[in-house]
Every structure is written in structure tokens, then in C-alpha cells.
N, C-alpha and C positions, 0 to 999 in steps of 0.2 A: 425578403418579401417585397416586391415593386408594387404588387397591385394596393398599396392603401397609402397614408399621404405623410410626409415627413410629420411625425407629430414631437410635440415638443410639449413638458410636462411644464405648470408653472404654480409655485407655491409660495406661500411665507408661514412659517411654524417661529412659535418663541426659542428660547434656550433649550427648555424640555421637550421640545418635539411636540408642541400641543398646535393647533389651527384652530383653535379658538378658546374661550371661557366657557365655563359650566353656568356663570353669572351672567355672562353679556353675549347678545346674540351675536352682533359681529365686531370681534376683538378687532383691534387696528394695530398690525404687526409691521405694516410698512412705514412711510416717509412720505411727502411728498414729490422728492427729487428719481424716489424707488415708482411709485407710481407712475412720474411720467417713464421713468423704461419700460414700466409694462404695458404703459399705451405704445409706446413705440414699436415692440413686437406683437403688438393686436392688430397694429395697422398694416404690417407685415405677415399676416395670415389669412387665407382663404376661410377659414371655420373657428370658431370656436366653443368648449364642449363645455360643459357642467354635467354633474348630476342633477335628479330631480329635487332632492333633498335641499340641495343649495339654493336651488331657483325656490325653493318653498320657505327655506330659512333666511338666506343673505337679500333675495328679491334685486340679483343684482340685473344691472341693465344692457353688462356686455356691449358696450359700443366703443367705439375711438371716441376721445372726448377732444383731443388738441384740434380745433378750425383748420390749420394748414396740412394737418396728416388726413382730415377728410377730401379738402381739397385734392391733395395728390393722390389720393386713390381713384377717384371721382375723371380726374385726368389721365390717368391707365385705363377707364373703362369699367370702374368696378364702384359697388355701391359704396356707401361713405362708410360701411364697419362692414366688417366679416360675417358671415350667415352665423347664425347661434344656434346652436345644437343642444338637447338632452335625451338623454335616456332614461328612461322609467318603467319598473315591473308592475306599480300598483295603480298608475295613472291618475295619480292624485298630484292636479296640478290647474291650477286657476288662469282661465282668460285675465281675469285682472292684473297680472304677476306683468312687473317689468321685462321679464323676459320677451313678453307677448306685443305689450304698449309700443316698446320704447321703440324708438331708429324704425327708420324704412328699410328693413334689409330682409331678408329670409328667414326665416326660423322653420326648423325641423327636431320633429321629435321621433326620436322611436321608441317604440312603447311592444311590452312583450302583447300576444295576440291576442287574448283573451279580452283585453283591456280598450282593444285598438277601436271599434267601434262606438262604443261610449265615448271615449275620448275624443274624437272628429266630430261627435256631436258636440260636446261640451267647450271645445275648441272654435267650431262653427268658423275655420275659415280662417283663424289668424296664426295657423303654422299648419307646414305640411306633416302629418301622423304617417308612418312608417313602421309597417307590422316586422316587428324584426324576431319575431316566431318565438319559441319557447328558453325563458331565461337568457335575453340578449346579452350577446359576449359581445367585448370590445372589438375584435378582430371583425367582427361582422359588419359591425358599425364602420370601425375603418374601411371598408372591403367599398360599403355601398355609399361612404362619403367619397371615395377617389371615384366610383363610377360616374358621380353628379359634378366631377370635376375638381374637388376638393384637392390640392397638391401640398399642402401645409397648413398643420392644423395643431390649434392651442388650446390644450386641455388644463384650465384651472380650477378641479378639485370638483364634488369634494372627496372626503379621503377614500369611501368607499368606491368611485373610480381612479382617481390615482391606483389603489391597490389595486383592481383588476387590471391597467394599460403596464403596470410595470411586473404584476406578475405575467402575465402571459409575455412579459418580453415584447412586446411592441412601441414602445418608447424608442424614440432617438436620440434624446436629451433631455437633460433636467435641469431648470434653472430654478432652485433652493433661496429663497431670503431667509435669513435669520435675524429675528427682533431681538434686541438686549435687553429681554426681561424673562423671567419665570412664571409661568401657570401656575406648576406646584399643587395640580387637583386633577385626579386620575377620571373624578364624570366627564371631561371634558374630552374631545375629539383629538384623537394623534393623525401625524403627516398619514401614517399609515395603518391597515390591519392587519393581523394576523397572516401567512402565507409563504408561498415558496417561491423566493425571490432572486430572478438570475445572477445578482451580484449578492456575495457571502464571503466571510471571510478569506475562502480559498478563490475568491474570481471578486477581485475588486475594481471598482467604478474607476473611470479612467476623470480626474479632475484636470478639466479643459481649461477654468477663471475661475477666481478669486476676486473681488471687486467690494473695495468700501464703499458705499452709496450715503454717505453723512451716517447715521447711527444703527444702519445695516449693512450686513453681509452678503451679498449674494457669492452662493458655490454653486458655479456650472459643471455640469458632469456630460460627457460624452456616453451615451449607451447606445450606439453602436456605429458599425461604419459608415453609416449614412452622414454620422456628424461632419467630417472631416470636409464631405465632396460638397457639403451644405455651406461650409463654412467659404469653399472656396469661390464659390456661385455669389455668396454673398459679397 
């Protein structure tokens, strides 16, 4: 599928597969040295995606944070962070949220249709709304983020769209951290949910890197042939 944008999955789960605490809103499963690699490939993508859940719970700001990675974007032509993207079916989602504030960049939402005009009010002008019709699927959102130009794009979480970009198979890669510690509390939120997932024990994930990052793991996984021609461009 050419028409939607090289996307690349990006997560950190502890030992047990959890992305967060049942106790603490946002667990801190990276490093600092893991951090700066994910600003590094933030600053190397056109979009970046969240759920609506995240933007409600984490309130993160989605920007390039390192001065000289804004700088160099700035010098190609392009704004200092990547446009920021969510998707949302209930449209509960606050002007106030960092998502909205932060960075001069673009933000868009798409929001299923019902919702869509409430939302543009309640928005008033500080992201573009995008009726993306009944129960937005990822494939649609990729469809109509490659139409606005979008050619790579960074999906981190949360788990309920991870699970829809990797089950529908539209994933190109997944870069996985692992914290060395245990959750050990089943309220709390896993990498993923429930679902029918193209790689299984009889079709296994192709592992691209392995990489220690001081007291994490990152496992890169290749899903599908896009990675290779990605890799090579790079």
C-alpha cells in the first residue's frame, strides 16, 4: 500500500508488558539517553500520532525538544516539530491540553462525525478537525495524512491505537523499549489488546536491532518490506 506514509510504531512497556501503572499516571519506563533517541526520530518525521486518551491522560507536548534538531529542520524548510495528530470517537478533548498550546506547528484531529462539529467549536481554531466518518480506522487516517503530504509518520501510543495500526497491518516498524522493572498489576494498561495480529507464532516478526541504551532495551522489529528500502534512503 504506497498511498499512506512510512509509519513507524514507538513504545516503552516494563518487563511485563505494561505502559504504565494502575498508581501513577505517567510511569517513566525510559532513560534519559533512550529519550534523547526518540527525540532524534521525532525530528525525523513529518507527523506524529497519539490517541485521544493519551493526549487526556499523559498531556504530552509532542515536540522536538534538542535546539539544534529544531534548528535543522527549520533549515530544510519545515516547522521546528512534526504536525501532531489524534484521533478520537468521543471528542472529549481540551483546548487547554499541551497537545493544543505547545510548539508552532500544526495539529489535526480527526474525530469520528457525529462529534465533528462540537469539536471545532470547542477547539475554536487551534487544530484542524477532520471528520473521518463513522468509527475511524487507522488506514483512513494514514490515507488522508499521506494526501496532506505526510511521508513518515510516528505513532507513540497509546495502546489502544497501537492495537488498531498493527492489527490492520499497516505498521512498517516497531521500535519496543524495555524498562527493567515489573508492574505486576493486571488494572494497569498493556503494550497491547486483545486482537488478530499479523505476526503469530507461525509468521514471526523479523528482528532488525537490539540495542542497550544504559538500563534499557530497545527491540527493533521490521514489519514489512518497506523497512529495508527505509533503511536504505536513510
Amino acid at each position: 500500500m504506497a498511498d499512506r506514509p512510512y509509519t513507524l510504531l514507538s513504545c516503552g512497556i516494563s518487563i511485563d508488558g505494561y505502559l504504565d501503572s494502575a498508581a501513577v499516571k505517567r510511569l517513566p519506563l525510559s532513560n534519559a539517553a533512550d529519550l534523547d533517541r526518540v527525540d532524534s526520530v521525532r525530528s525525523s518525521c513529518d507527523a506524529i500520532l497519539v490517541g485521544a486518551a493519551t493526549v487526556r491522560n499523559d498531556n504530552p507536548r509532542l515536540l522536538v525538544r534538542a535546539a539544534h534538531r529544531q534548528r535543522q529542520r527549520v533549515a530544510r524548510g519545515l516547522p521546528p516539530a512534526p504536525t501532531k495528530v489524534t484521533v478520537t470517537a468521543s471528542g472529549r478533548l481540551s483546548p487547554c491540553a499541551d497537545f493544543f498550546t505547545a510548539g508552532a506547528v500544526d495539529k489535526l484531529v480527526y474525530a469520528e462525525s457525529p462529534v465533528v462539529e462540537g469539536l471545532r467549536q470547542r477547539l475554536d481554531g487551534c487544530a484542524t478537525v477532520v471528520d473521518a466518518g463513522t468509527k475511524p480506522s487507522m488506514e483512513r487516517v494514514g490515507i488522508d495524512l499521506y494526501e496532506r503530504g505526510v511521508r513518515r509518520l510516528m505513532v507513540e501510543g497509546g495502546g489502544t491505537v497501537l492495537t488498531q495500526f498493527l492489527t490492520a497491518d499497516i505498521a512498517d516498524e516497531l521500535q519496543l523499549v524495555v524498562a527493567p522493572f515489573f508492574v505486576g498489576d493486571s488494572r494497569a494498561r498493556r503494550f497491547v489488546s486483545d486482537g488478530c495480529f499479523p505476526y503469530h507464532a507461525q509468521r514471526r516478526a523479523e528482528l532488525a536491532e537490539t540495542r542497550q541504551i544504559g538500563d534499557v532495551v530497545l527491540l527493533r522489529y521490521a514489519l514489512s518490506e518497506r523497512f529495508r528500502a527505509e533503511q536504505a534512503i536513510a
